[in-house]
C-alpha positions in Angstrom: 85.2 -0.6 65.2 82.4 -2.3 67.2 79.8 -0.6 65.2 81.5 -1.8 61.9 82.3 -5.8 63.1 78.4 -6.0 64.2 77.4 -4.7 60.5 79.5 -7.6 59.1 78.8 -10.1 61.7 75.2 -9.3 60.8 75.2 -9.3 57.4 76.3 -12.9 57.1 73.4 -14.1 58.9 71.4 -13.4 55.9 71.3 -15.3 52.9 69.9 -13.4 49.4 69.6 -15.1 46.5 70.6 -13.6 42.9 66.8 -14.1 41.8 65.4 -12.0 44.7 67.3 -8.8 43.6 67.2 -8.6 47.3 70.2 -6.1 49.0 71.5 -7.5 52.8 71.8 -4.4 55.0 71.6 -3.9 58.4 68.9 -1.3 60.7 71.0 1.5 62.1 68.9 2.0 65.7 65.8 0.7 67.0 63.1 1.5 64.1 59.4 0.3 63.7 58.6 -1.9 60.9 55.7 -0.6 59.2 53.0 -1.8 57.1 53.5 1.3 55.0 55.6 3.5 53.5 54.5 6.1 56.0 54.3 6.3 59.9 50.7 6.7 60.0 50.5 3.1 59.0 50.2 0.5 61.7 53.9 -0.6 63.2 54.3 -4.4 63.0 57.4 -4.7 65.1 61.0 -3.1 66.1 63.6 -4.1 64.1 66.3 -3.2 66.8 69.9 -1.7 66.0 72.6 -3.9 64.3 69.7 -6.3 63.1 70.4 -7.9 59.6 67.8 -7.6 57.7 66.8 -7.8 53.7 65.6 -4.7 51.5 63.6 -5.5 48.5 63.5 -2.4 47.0 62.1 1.1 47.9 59.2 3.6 46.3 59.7 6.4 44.2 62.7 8.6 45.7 64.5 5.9 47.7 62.7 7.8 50.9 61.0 4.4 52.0 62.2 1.3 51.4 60.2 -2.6 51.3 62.2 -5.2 53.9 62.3 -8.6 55.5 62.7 -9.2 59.1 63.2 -12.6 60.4 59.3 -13.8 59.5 58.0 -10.2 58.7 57.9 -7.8 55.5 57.3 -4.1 55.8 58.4 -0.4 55.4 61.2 1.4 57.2 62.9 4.9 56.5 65.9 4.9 54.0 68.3 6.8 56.5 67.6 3.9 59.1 69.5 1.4 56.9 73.1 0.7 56.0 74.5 -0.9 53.4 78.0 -2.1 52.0 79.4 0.5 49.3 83.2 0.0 48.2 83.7 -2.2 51.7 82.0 0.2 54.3 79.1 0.3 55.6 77.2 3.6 54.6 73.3 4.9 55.2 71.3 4.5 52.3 70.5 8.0 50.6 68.7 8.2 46.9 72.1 8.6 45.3 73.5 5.6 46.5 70.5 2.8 45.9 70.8 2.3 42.4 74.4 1.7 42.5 73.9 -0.9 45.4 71.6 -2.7 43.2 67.9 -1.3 45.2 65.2 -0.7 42.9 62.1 1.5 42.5 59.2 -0.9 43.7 55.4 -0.4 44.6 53.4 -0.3 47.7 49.6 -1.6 46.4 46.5 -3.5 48.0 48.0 -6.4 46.2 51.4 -6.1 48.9 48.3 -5.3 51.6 46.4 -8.6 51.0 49.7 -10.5 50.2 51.6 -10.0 53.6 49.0 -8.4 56.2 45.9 -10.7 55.8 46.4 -12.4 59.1 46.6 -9.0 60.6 43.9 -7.1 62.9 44.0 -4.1 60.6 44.0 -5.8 57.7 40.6 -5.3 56.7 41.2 -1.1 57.5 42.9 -0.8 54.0 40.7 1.7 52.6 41.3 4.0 56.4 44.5 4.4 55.6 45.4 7.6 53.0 46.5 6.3 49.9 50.6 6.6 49.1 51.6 9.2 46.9 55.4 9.4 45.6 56.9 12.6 46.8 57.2 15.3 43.9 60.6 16.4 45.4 63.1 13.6 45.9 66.1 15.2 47.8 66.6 18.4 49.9 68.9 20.4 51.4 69.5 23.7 53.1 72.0 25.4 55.0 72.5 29.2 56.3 76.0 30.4 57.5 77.1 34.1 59.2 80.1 35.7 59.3 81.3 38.9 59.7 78.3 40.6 59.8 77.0 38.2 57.0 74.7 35.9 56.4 74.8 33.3 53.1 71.8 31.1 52.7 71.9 28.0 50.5 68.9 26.0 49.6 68.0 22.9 47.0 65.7 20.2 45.8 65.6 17.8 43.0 62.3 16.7 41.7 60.7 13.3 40.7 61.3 13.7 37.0 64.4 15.2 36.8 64.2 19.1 37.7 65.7 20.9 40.1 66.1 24.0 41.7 68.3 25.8 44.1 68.4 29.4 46.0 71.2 31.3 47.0 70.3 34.6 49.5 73.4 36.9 50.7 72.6 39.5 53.7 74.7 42.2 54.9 74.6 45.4 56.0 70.9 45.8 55.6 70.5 44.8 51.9 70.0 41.0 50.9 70.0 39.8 47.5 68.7 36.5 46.5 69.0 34.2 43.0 67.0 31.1 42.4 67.6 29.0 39.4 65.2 26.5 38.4 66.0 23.9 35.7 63.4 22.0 34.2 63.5 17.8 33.5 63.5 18.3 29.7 65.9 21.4 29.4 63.6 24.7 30.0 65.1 27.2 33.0 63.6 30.0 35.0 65.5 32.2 36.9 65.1 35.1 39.1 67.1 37.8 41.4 65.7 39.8 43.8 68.0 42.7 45.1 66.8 44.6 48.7 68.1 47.2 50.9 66.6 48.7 53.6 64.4 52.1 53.1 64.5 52.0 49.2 62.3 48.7 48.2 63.3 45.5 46.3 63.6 45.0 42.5 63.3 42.0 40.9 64.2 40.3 37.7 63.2 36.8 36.1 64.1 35.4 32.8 62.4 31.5 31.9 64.1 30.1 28.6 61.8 27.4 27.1 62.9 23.6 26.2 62.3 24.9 22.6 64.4 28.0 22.9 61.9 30.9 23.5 62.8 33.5 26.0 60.7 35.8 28.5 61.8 38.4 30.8 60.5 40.7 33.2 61.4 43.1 36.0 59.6 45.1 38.8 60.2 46.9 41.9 57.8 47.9 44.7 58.6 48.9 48.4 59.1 46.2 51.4 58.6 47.6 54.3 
């Protein structure tokens, strides 16, 4: 209840204009505000927990995202701000931005020189490794055992569209494991692998074109 009346008390501190295409949201803990979307760029300040502050828009994969501060601009983590969905507030996750209104937006020398010149570092642009959007833009994994069982459960989406995920089953000394790869403009690969102890693994793969061609292959071998 606390938690929630600070996130509202906060959020009418700040004042966002239509134009901006700015979001209000609020910093979820004590979080250094960065000159980059990375944490091996310089800190600027700690935005601390509850803070209203104002987010701009985020890079490529919502894993980053550009925010004002009282007087300052810089980069913080996604899962360190909260926003308002359907009346609660909620962390901000890929999923979720474009619904709240956050944009893709770019991190450049031209945001460098625009907000950093009066800064020590600034003239260090060129020390620090270039940004590079992320090929994979979400991720998950889980394992679970029971019974003498063990179910393993792993995925990721990619930049333009594709994903994958992996599915791996282990019991009573044999494991078999699918993974299903599905391409951004409609091709799929997919392969099983099948294992048990003392007799070897055989695997088998099929890949299905975005045109409609079809491969497939198969081998086993010993895994000691």
């Amino acid at each position: 209840m606390l938690r929630t009346f600070l996130f509202a008390a906060a959020l009418t501190v700040v004042t966002v204009s239509a134009a901006s295409a700015a979001t209000t949201s609020v910093a979820v803990t004590n979080v250094n505000l960065r000159a980059g979307p990375s944490t091996v760029y310089p800190a600027i300040t700690v935005v601390p927990t509850g803070a209203a502050i104002t987010t701009f828009g985020c890079v490529a994969g919502y894993s980053w995202c550009d925010i004002g501060f009282g007087p300052y601009r810089g980069w913080v983590a996604a899962h360190y701000i909260q926003v308002v969905y359907r009346g609660a507030p909620v962390v901000l996750t890929a999923p979720l931005a474009p619904t709240v209104g956050i944009t893709v937006v770019s991190f450049n020398r031209a945001y460098w020189d625009r907000y950093y010149v009066a800064y020590p570092w600034h003239r260090h642009w060129a020390a620090y490794p270039p940004y590079v959007a992320p090929r994979v833009t979400s991720a998950s994994r889980s394992v679970t055992c029971a019974g003498g069982a063990c179910v393993g459960v792993r995925g990721a989406t990619g930049v333009y569209g594709g994903s994958t995920a992996q599915t791996r089953l282990c019991t009573g000394g044999a494991c078999t494991s699918t993974r299903v790869t599905e391409g951004p403009n409609g091709g799929m690969a997919a392969r099983t692998r099948n294992c048990a102890a003392g007799q070897g693994c055989t695997t088998n793969r099929a890949v299905v074109g975005p045109g409609g061609g079809v491969h497939t292959g198969s081998r086993s071998f010993q895994r000691w």
